[in-house]
C-alpha positions in Angstrom: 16.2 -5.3 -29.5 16.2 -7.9 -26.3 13.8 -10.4 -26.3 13.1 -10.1 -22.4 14.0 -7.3 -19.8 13.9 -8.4 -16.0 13.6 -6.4 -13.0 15.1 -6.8 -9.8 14.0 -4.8 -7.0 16.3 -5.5 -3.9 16.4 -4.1 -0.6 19.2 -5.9 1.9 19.0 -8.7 0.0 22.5 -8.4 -1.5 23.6 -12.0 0.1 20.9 -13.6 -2.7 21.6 -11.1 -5.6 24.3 -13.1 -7.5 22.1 -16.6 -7.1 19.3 -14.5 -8.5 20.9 -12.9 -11.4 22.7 -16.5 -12.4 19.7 -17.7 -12.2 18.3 -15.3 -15.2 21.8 -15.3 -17.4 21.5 -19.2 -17.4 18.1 -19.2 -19.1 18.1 -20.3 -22.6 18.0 -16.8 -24.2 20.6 -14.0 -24.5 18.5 -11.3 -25.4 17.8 -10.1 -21.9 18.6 -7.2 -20.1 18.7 -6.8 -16.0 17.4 -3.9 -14.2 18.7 -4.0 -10.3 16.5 -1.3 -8.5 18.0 -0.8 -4.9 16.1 0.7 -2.7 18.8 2.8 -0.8 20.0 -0.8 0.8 21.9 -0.8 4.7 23.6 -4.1 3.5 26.4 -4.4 1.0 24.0 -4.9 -1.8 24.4 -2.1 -3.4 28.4 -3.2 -3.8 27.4 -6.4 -5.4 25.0 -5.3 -8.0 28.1 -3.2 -9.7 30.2 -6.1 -9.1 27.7 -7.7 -11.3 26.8 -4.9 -13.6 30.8 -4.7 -14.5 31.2 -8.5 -15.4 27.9 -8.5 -17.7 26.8 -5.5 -19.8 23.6 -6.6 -19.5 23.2 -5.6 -16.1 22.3 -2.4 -14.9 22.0 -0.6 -11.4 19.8 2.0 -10.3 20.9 2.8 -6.6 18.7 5.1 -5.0 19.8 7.1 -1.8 16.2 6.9 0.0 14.0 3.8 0.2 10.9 4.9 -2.1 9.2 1.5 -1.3 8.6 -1.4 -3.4 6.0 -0.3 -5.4 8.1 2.6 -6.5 10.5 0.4 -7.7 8.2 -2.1 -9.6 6.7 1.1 -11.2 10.5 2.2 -12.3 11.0 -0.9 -13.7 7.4 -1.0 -16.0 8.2 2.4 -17.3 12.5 1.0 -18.1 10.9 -2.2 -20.0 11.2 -1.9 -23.3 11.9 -5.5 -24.7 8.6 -7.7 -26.3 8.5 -9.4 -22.6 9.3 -8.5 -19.1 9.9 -10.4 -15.6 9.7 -9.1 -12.5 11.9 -11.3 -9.9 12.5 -10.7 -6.0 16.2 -10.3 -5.7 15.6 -13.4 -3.1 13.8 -15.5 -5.4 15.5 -17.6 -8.6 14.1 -19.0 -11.9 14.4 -22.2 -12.7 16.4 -23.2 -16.2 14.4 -23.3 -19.5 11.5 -21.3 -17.9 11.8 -18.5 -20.6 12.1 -20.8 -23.2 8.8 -22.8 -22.8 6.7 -18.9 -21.6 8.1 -18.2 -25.3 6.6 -21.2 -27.0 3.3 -20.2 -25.6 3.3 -16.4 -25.8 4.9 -16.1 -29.7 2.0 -18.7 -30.7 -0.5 -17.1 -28.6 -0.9 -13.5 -29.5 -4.1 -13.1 -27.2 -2.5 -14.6 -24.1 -1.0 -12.0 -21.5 1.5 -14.0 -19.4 2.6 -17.1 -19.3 2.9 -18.4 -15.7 4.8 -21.4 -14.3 4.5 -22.5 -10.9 7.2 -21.4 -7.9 8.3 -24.3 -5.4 8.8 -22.7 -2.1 12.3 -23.6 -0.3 13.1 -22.9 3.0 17.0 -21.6 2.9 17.7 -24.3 5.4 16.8 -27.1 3.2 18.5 -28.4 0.8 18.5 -26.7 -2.5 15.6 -28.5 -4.5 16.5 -30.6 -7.9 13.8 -29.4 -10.5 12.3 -32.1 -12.6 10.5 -30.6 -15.6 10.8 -32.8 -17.8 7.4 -34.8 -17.2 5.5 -32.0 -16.5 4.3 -28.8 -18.8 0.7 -28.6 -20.2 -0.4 -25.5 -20.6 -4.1 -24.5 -19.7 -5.7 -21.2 -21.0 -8.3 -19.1 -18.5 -10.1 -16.2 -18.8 -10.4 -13.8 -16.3 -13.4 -14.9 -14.5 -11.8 -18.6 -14.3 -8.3 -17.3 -13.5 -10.2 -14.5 -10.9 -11.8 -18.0 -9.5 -8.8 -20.3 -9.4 -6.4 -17.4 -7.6 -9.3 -16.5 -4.5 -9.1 -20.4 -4.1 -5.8 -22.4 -2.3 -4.0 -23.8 -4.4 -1.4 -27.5 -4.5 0.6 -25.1 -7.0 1.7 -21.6 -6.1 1.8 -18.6 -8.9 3.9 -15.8 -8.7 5.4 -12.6 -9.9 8.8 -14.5 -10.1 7.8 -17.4 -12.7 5.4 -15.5 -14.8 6.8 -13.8 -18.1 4.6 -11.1 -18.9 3.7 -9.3 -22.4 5.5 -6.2 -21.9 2.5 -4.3 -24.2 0.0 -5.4 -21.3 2.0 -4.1 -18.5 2.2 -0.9 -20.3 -1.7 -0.7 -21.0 -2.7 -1.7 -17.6 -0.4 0.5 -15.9 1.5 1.3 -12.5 0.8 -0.7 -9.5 -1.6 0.7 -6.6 0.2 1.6 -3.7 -2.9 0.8 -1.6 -2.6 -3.0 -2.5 0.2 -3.8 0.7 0.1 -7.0 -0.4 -1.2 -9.8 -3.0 -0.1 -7.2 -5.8 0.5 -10.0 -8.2 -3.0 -11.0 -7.6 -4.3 -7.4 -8.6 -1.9 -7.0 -11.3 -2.4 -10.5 -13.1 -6.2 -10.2 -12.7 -5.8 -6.3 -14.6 -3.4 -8.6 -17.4 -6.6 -10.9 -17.8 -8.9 -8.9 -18.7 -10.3 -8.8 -22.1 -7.2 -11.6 -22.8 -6.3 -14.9 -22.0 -3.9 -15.9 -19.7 -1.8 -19.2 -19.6 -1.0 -21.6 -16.7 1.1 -24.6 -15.9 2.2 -27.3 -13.3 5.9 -27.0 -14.8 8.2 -25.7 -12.1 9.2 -21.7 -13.4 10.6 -20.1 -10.2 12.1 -21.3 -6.9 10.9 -18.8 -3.6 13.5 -19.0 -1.1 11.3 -18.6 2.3 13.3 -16.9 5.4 12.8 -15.1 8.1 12.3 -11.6 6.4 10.4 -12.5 4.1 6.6 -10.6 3.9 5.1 -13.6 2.6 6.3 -15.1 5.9 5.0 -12.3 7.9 1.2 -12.8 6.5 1.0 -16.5 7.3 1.2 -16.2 10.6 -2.1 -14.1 10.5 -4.5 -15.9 8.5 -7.4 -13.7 8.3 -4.7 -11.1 7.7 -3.6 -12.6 4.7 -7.6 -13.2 3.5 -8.1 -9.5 4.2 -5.6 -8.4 1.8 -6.7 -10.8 -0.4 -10.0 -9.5 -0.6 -8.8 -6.0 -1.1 -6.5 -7.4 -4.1 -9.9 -8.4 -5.7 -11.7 -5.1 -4.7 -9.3 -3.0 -6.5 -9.7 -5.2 -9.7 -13.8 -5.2 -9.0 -14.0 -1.5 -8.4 -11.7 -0.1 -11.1 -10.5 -2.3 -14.5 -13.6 -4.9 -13.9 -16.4 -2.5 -13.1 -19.4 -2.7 -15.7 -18.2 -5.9 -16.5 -20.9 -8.5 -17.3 -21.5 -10.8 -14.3 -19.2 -8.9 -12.1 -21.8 -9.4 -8.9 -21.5 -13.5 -9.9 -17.9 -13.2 -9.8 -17.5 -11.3 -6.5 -19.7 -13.3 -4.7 -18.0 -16.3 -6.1 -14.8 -15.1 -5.2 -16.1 -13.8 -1.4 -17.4 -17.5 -1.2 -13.8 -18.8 -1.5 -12.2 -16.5 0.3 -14.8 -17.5 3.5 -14.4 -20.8 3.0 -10.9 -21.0 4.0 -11.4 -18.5 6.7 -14.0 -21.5 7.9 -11.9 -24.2 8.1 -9.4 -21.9 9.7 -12.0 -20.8 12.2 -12.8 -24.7 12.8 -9.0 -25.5 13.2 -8.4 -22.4 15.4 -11.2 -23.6 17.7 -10.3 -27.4 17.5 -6.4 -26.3 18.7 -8.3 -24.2 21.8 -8.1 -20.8 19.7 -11.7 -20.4 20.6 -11.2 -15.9 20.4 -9.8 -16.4 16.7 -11.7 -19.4 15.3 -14.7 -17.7 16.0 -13.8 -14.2 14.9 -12.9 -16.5 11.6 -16.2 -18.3 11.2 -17.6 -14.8 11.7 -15.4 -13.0 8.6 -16.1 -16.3 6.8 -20.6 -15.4 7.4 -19.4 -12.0 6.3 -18.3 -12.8 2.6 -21.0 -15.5 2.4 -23.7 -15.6 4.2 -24.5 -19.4 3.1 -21.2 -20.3 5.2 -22.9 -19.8 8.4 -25.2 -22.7 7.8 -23.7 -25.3 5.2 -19.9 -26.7 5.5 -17.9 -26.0 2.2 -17.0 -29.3 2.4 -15.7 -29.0 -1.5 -13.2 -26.6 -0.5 -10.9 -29.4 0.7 -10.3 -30.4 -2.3 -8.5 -27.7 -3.3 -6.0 -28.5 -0.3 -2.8 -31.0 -1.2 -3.2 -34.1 0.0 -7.2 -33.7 -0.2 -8.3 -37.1 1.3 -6.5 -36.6 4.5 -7.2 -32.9 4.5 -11.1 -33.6 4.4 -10.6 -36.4 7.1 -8.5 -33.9 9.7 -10.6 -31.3 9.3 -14.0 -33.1 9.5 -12.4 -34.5 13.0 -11.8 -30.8 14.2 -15.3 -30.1 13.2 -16.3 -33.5 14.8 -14.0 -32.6 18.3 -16.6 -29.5 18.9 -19.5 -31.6 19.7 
Protein backbone atom coordinates (compact mmCIF):
# COMPACT_ATOMS: atom_id res chain seq x y z
CA UNK A 1 0.00 0.00 0.00
CA UNK A 2 1.58 3.82 -0.62
CA UNK A 3 2.92 5.34 2.16
CA UNK A 4 1.43 8.92 1.17
CA UNK A 5 -1.42 9.91 -1.30
CA UNK A 6 -1.41 13.72 -2.46
CA UNK A 7 -4.11 15.73 -3.84
CA UNK A 8 -3.94 18.29 -6.35
CA UNK A 9 -6.85 20.39 -6.96
CA UNK A 10 -6.12 22.68 -10.08
CA UNK A 11 -8.19 25.12 -11.80
CA UNK A 12 -6.19 27.11 -14.81
CA UNK A 13 -3.30 26.59 -13.16
CA UNK A 14 -1.92 24.10 -15.77
CA UNK A 15 1.36 26.47 -16.43
CA UNK A 16 2.53 25.39 -12.49
CA UNK A 17 1.22 21.75 -12.62
CA UNK A 18 4.47 20.01 -13.80
CA UNK A 19 6.77 22.23 -11.11
CA UNK A 20 4.16 21.04 -8.60
CA UNK A 21 4.03 17.48 -9.33
CA UNK A 22 8.23 17.33 -9.60
CA UNK A 23 8.09 18.81 -6.66
CA UNK A 24 6.17 15.74 -4.89
CA UNK A 25 8.00 12.75 -7.10
CA UNK A 26 11.40 14.22 -5.93
CA UNK A 27 10.60 13.74 -2.21
CA UNK A 28 12.44 10.98 -0.58
CA UNK A 29 9.66 8.38 -0.75
CA UNK A 30 8.20 6.38 -3.62
CA UNK A 31 5.26 5.16 -2.05
CA UNK A 32 3.02 8.02 -3.22
CA UNK A 33 0.23 8.28 -5.26
CA UNK A 34 -1.13 11.75 -7.09
CA UNK A 35 -4.63 12.69 -7.45
CA UNK A 36 -5.03 15.82 -10.07
CA UNK A 37 -8.67 17.07 -9.51
CA UNK A 38 -9.46 19.58 -12.32
CA UNK A 39 -12.08 21.60 -11.90
CA UNK A 40 -13.47 21.70 -15.54
CA UNK A 41 -10.21 24.11 -16.39
CA UNK A 42 -10.44 26.96 -19.55
CA UNK A 43 -6.53 26.68 -19.76
CA UNK A 44 -4.66 23.74 -21.22
CA UNK A 45 -4.39 22.12 -17.82
CA UNK A 46 -6.35 19.55 -18.28
CA UNK A 47 -3.84 18.50 -21.40
CA UNK A 48 -0.90 18.50 -19.02
CA UNK A 49 -2.09 16.51 -16.24
CA UNK A 50 -2.48 13.36 -18.80
CA UNK A 51 0.75 14.38 -20.14
CA UNK A 52 1.88 13.70 -16.69
CA UNK A 53 -0.40 10.94 -15.67
CA UNK A 54 1.10 8.86 -18.89
CA UNK A 55 4.92 9.34 -17.97
CA UNK A 56 4.22 8.23 -14.11
CA UNK A 57 1.71 5.62 -13.14
CA UNK A 58 1.36 7.20 -10.09
CA UNK A 59 -0.49 9.97 -11.31
CA UNK A 60 -3.93 10.14 -11.87
CA UNK A 61 -6.60 12.59 -13.39
CA UNK A 62 -10.01 13.34 -12.55
CA UNK A 63 -11.21 15.97 -15.13
CA UNK A 64 -14.46 17.21 -14.43
CA UNK A 65 -16.69 18.90 -17.20
CA UNK A 66 -18.32 21.67 -14.67
CA UNK A 67 -16.35 23.62 -11.97
CA UNK A 68 -17.88 22.02 -8.63
CA UNK A 69 -15.66 24.51 -6.60
CA UNK A 70 -12.82 23.82 -4.51
CA UNK A 71 -14.20 22.43 -1.62
CA UNK A 72 -15.82 19.83 -3.81
CA UNK A 73 -12.67 18.82 -4.89
CA UNK A 74 -10.78 18.71 -1.55
CA UNK A 75 -13.74 16.57 -0.30
CA UNK A 76 -13.10 14.15 -3.55
CA UNK A 77 -9.77 13.86 -2.65
CA UNK A 78 -10.48 12.92 1.44
CA UNK A 79 -12.88 10.29 0.29
CA UNK A 80 -9.84 8.83 -2.75
CA UNK A 81 -7.05 8.76 0.17
CA UNK A 82 -6.41 5.67 1.15
CA UNK A 83 -2.62 5.53 1.98
CA UNK A 84 -1.41 5.94 6.09
CA UNK A 85 -0.86 9.79 5.20
CA UNK A 86 -2.27 12.37 2.87
CA UNK A 87 -1.16 15.99 1.43
CA UNK A 88 -3.18 18.27 0.09
CA UNK A 89 -1.07 20.82 -2.33
CA UNK A 90 -2.40 23.82 -4.50
CA UNK A 91 -1.47 22.89 -8.08
CA UNK A 92 0.48 26.49 -7.72
CA UNK A 93 2.28 25.79 -4.67
CA UNK A 94 5.55 23.21 -4.39
CA UNK A 95 7.17 21.20 -1.56
CA UNK A 96 10.32 21.56 -0.70
CA UNK A 97 12.82 18.30 -0.83
CA UNK A 98 12.99 15.96 2.27
CA UNK A 99 9.76 17.47 3.66
CA UNK A 100 8.03 13.98 3.72
CA UNK A 101 10.80 12.41 5.13
CA UNK A 102 11.29 14.49 8.40
CA UNK A 103 6.78 14.67 8.81
CA UNK A 104 7.53 10.71 8.78
CA UNK A 105 10.10 10.70 11.54
CA UNK A 106 7.70 12.57 13.70
CA UNK A 107 4.33 11.00 12.81
CA UNK A 108 5.58 6.98 12.83
CA UNK A 109 7.10 7.87 16.40
CA UNK A 110 4.24 9.85 17.40
CA UNK A 111 1.10 7.95 17.21
CA UNK A 112 -1.02 10.72 19.00
CA UNK A 113 0.13 13.55 16.80
CA UNK A 114 -2.34 14.44 13.83
CA UNK A 115 -0.10 16.37 11.28
CA UNK A 116 3.03 17.23 11.07
CA UNK A 117 3.43 20.80 9.71
CA UNK A 118 6.43 22.58 8.28
CA UNK A 119 6.42 26.12 7.47
CA UNK A 120 5.74 27.59 3.60
CA UNK A 121 8.17 30.53 2.39
CA UNK A 122 6.03 32.68 0.21
CA UNK A 123 7.62 33.64 -3.29
CA UNK A 124 6.53 36.07 -5.49
CA UNK A 125 6.83 34.37 -9.28
CA UNK A 126 8.85 37.39 -10.11
CA UNK A 127 11.57 36.71 -7.76
CA UNK A 128 13.99 34.64 -7.98
CA UNK A 129 13.30 31.05 -7.17
CA UNK A 130 14.28 30.73 -3.31
CA UNK A 131 17.38 28.27 -2.32
CA UNK A 132 16.02 26.31 0.81
CA UNK A 133 18.42 25.85 3.67
CA UNK A 134 17.08 23.15 6.00
CA UNK A 135 19.79 21.90 7.17
CA UNK A 136 20.14 24.14 10.49
CA UNK A 137 16.74 24.32 11.20
CA UNK A 138 14.03 21.42 12.32
CA UNK A 139 12.84 21.20 16.00
CA UNK A 140 9.75 19.99 16.37
CA UNK A 141 7.34 21.51 19.03
CA UNK A 142 4.05 19.58 20.07
CA UNK A 143 0.60 21.80 20.84
CA UNK A 144 -2.57 20.95 21.86
CA UNK A 145 -5.48 22.42 20.52
CA UNK A 146 -6.00 25.29 22.78
CA UNK A 147 -2.17 26.29 22.20
CA UNK A 148 -2.22 25.60 18.51
CA UNK A 149 -6.06 27.42 18.40
CA UNK A 150 -3.95 30.37 20.18
CA UNK A 151 -0.77 30.45 18.01
CA UNK A 152 -2.95 30.29 14.47
CA UNK A 153 -5.58 33.49 15.61
CA UNK A 154 -2.07 35.25 16.30
CA UNK A 155 0.40 36.67 13.18
CA UNK A 156 2.91 34.81 12.79
CA UNK A 157 7.16 35.25 11.47
CA UNK A 158 6.36 31.59 10.06
CA UNK A 159 3.46 30.85 7.83
CA UNK A 160 1.50 27.22 8.08
CA UNK A 161 -0.30 25.79 5.45
CA UNK A 162 -2.36 23.16 3.76
CA UNK A 163 0.70 22.69 1.28
CA UNK A 164 3.54 21.71 3.88
CA UNK A 165 1.55 19.83 6.45
CA UNK A 166 1.33 15.86 6.00
CA UNK A 167 -1.64 14.81 7.60
CA UNK A 168 -2.71 11.31 9.31
CA UNK A 169 -4.98 10.14 6.77
CA UNK A 170 -7.25 8.25 9.82
CA UNK A 171 -7.85 11.94 11.18
CA UNK A 172 -9.00 13.37 7.93
CA UNK A 173 -11.38 10.47 7.65
CA UNK A 174 -12.81 11.04 11.37
CA UNK A 175 -13.13 14.65 11.17
CA UNK A 176 -14.73 14.72 7.90
CA UNK A 177 -15.57 16.79 4.68
CA UNK A 178 -14.75 20.44 4.65
CA UNK A 179 -17.64 23.14 5.22
CA UNK A 180 -18.51 24.89 2.32
CA UNK A 181 -19.43 27.95 4.48
CA UNK A 182 -15.66 28.47 5.51
CA UNK A 183 -14.75 30.76 1.98
CA UNK A 184 -11.64 31.01 3.27
CA UNK A 185 -8.98 30.10 6.16
CA UNK A 186 -10.23 26.35 5.62
CA UNK A 187 -6.83 25.10 6.76
CA UNK A 188 -7.37 26.96 9.92
CA UNK A 189 -10.89 25.17 10.48
CA UNK A 190 -9.66 21.94 9.27
CA UNK A 191 -6.23 21.80 11.36
CA UNK A 192 -8.07 23.10 14.50
CA UNK A 193 -10.91 19.86 13.84
CA UNK A 194 -7.26 17.48 13.43
CA UNK A 195 -6.22 18.94 17.01
CA UNK A 196 -8.68 18.03 18.91
CA UNK A 197 -8.42 15.46 21.43
CA UNK A 198 -4.61 14.95 19.73
CA UNK A 199 -1.49 16.64 19.39
CA UNK A 200 -0.29 18.25 16.63
CA UNK A 201 3.40 19.04 15.61
CA UNK A 202 5.13 22.21 14.35
CA UNK A 203 8.39 23.45 12.96
CA UNK A 204 10.50 26.40 11.61
CA UNK A 205 11.99 23.93 8.90
CA UNK A 206 10.99 25.11 5.42
CA UNK A 207 8.14 22.27 4.08
CA UNK A 208 6.39 24.06 1.20
CA UNK A 209 7.22 26.99 -1.12
CA UNK A 210 3.67 29.39 -2.01
CA UNK A 211 4.20 30.93 -5.21
CA UNK A 212 2.22 34.42 -4.67
CA UNK A 213 0.64 35.96 -8.10
CA UNK A 214 -1.82 37.80 -9.22
CA UNK A 215 -4.72 35.20 -9.00
CA UNK A 216 -4.06 34.01 -6.13
CA UNK A 217 -7.10 34.28 -3.18
CA UNK A 218 -4.63 34.65 -0.68
CA UNK A 219 -3.68 37.75 -2.57
CA UNK A 220 -7.14 38.92 -2.99
CA UNK A 221 -7.84 38.94 1.10
CA UNK A 222 -4.67 40.99 1.90
CA UNK A 223 -5.81 43.82 0.36
CA UNK A 224 -8.86 43.87 2.72
CA UNK A 225 -7.59 43.47 6.18
CA UNK A 226 -10.63 43.32 8.21
CA UNK A 227 -11.76 41.04 5.40
CA UNK A 228 -9.27 38.68 5.99
CA UNK A 229 -9.91 38.92 10.18
CA UNK A 230 -13.61 38.32 9.36
CA UNK A 231 -13.10 35.14 7.84
CA UNK A 232 -10.71 34.31 10.30
CA UNK A 233 -13.05 34.63 12.91
CA UNK A 234 -15.65 32.51 11.18
CA UNK A 235 -12.80 29.72 10.68
CA UNK A 236 -12.77 29.72 14.56
CA UNK A 237 -16.60 29.92 14.90
CA UNK A 238 -17.23 26.86 12.98
CA UNK A 239 -14.50 24.89 15.17
CA UNK A 240 -16.26 26.71 18.52
CA UNK A 241 -19.82 25.97 17.52
CA UNK A 242 -19.54 22.39 16.19
CA UNK A 243 -16.23 19.80 16.97
CA UNK A 244 -15.23 22.22 20.19
CA UNK A 245 -18.58 22.88 21.72
CA UNK A 246 -18.85 21.44 25.44
CA UNK A 247 -15.38 21.61 25.51
CA UNK A 248 -13.80 22.58 28.92
CA UNK A 249 -12.74 26.23 28.81
CA UNK A 250 -14.13 26.89 25.36
CA UNK A 251 -15.42 30.58 26.58
CA UNK A 252 -11.37 31.18 27.74
CA UNK A 253 -10.39 30.12 24.46
CA UNK A 254 -12.75 32.20 22.39
CA UNK A 255 -12.17 35.17 24.06
CA UNK A 256 -8.54 34.54 23.88
CA UNK A 257 -8.68 33.95 20.36
CA UNK A 258 -11.32 37.26 19.75
CA UNK A 259 -8.48 39.16 21.79
CA UNK A 260 -5.92 38.30 18.97
CA UNK A 261 -7.82 38.66 16.34
CA UNK A 262 -8.70 42.53 17.57
CA UNK A 263 -5.45 43.22 18.34
CA UNK A 264 -4.23 43.15 14.86
CA UNK A 265 -7.36 44.77 13.64
CA UNK A 266 -5.94 47.68 16.21
CA UNK A 267 -2.76 48.25 15.02
CA UNK A 268 -4.32 48.13 11.52
CA UNK A 269 -6.89 50.71 12.60
CA UNK A 270 -3.82 52.90 14.05
CA UNK A 271 -1.81 52.41 10.75
CA UNK A 272 -4.96 53.03 8.57
CA UNK A 273 -5.49 56.36 10.42
CA UNK A 274 -1.70 57.26 10.71
CA UNK A 275 -1.56 56.84 6.42
CA UNK A 276 -4.86 59.33 6.40
CA UNK A 277 -7.35 56.17 6.20
CA UNK A 278 -9.28 57.89 8.86
CA UNK A 279 -13.04 55.91 7.45
CA UNK A 280 -11.18 52.39 7.74
CA UNK A 281 -8.81 52.82 10.79
CA UNK A 282 -11.65 53.71 12.65
CA UNK A 283 -14.08 51.13 11.43
CA UNK A 284 -10.93 48.84 12.45
CA UNK A 285 -10.45 50.03 16.01
CA UNK A 286 -14.17 49.65 16.26
CA UNK A 287 -14.20 45.62 14.97
CA UNK A 288 -11.05 45.44 17.17
CA UNK A 289 -13.67 46.90 20.68
CA UNK A 290 -15.99 44.39 19.14
CA UNK A 291 -13.94 41.08 19.82
CA UNK A 292 -12.45 42.62 23.06
CA UNK A 293 -13.82 45.10 24.74
CA UNK A 294 -10.42 45.68 26.85
CA UNK A 295 -8.94 46.92 23.28
CA UNK A 296 -10.86 50.02 23.43
CA UNK A 297 -9.00 51.27 26.45
CA UNK A 298 -5.41 49.43 26.78
CA UNK A 299 -2.86 49.15 23.65
CA UNK A 300 -1.90 45.43 22.98
CA UNK A 301 1.35 46.49 22.99
CA UNK A 302 2.49 42.61 23.26
CA UNK A 303 1.01 41.88 20.06
CA UNK A 304 4.11 43.30 18.32
CA UNK A 305 5.96 40.82 19.14
CA UNK A 306 4.43 38.45 17.27
CA UNK A 307 5.37 40.67 14.07
CA UNK A 308 8.96 39.87 12.27
CA UNK A 309 11.37 42.16 12.92
CA UNK A 310 9.58 43.00 16.45
CA UNK A 311 11.83 45.94 17.67
CA UNK A 312 11.21 48.08 14.70
CA UNK A 313 7.60 46.89 14.41
CA UNK A 314 6.89 48.20 18.10
CA UNK A 315 8.85 51.44 17.29
CA UNK A 316 6.75 52.22 13.80
CA UNK A 317 3.74 51.55 15.17
CA UNK A 318 4.04 53.38 18.53
CA UNK A 319 4.99 56.52 16.06
CA UNK A 320 1.65 56.01 14.14
CA UNK A 321 -0.05 55.91 17.49
CA UNK A 322 2.24 58.87 18.62
CA UNK A 323 1.37 60.98 14.98
CA UNK A 324 -2.43 61.12 16.18
CA UNK A 325 -1.83 63.41 19.07
Amino acid sequence: MPLVDVLIPNYCYGRYLPQAVQSIVRQDVEDIRILIIDNASTDDSVDVARKLARQDKRITLVAREKNLGLHASWNEGLDWASSKYAVILCADDLLVEGCFHRALSVLEREPDVSFACGAELAWHEDQPFPIVENSAVGDWRFLSMESYALERSLPTRVIFGFGAALIRTSDLKRVGHFRSEISYNEDVEMFLRLSLDRRVAVTKAIHGIRREHGANLSAVFWQDPKRDMIEKKIAFDSFFSHEAAGVPGLERLRRGVYRNIGKRAYWSGLSHIARGHRAAGFDLLRFAAELSPRLAYVPPVDYLVHLPNPLSQIRSRLAEAWSRH
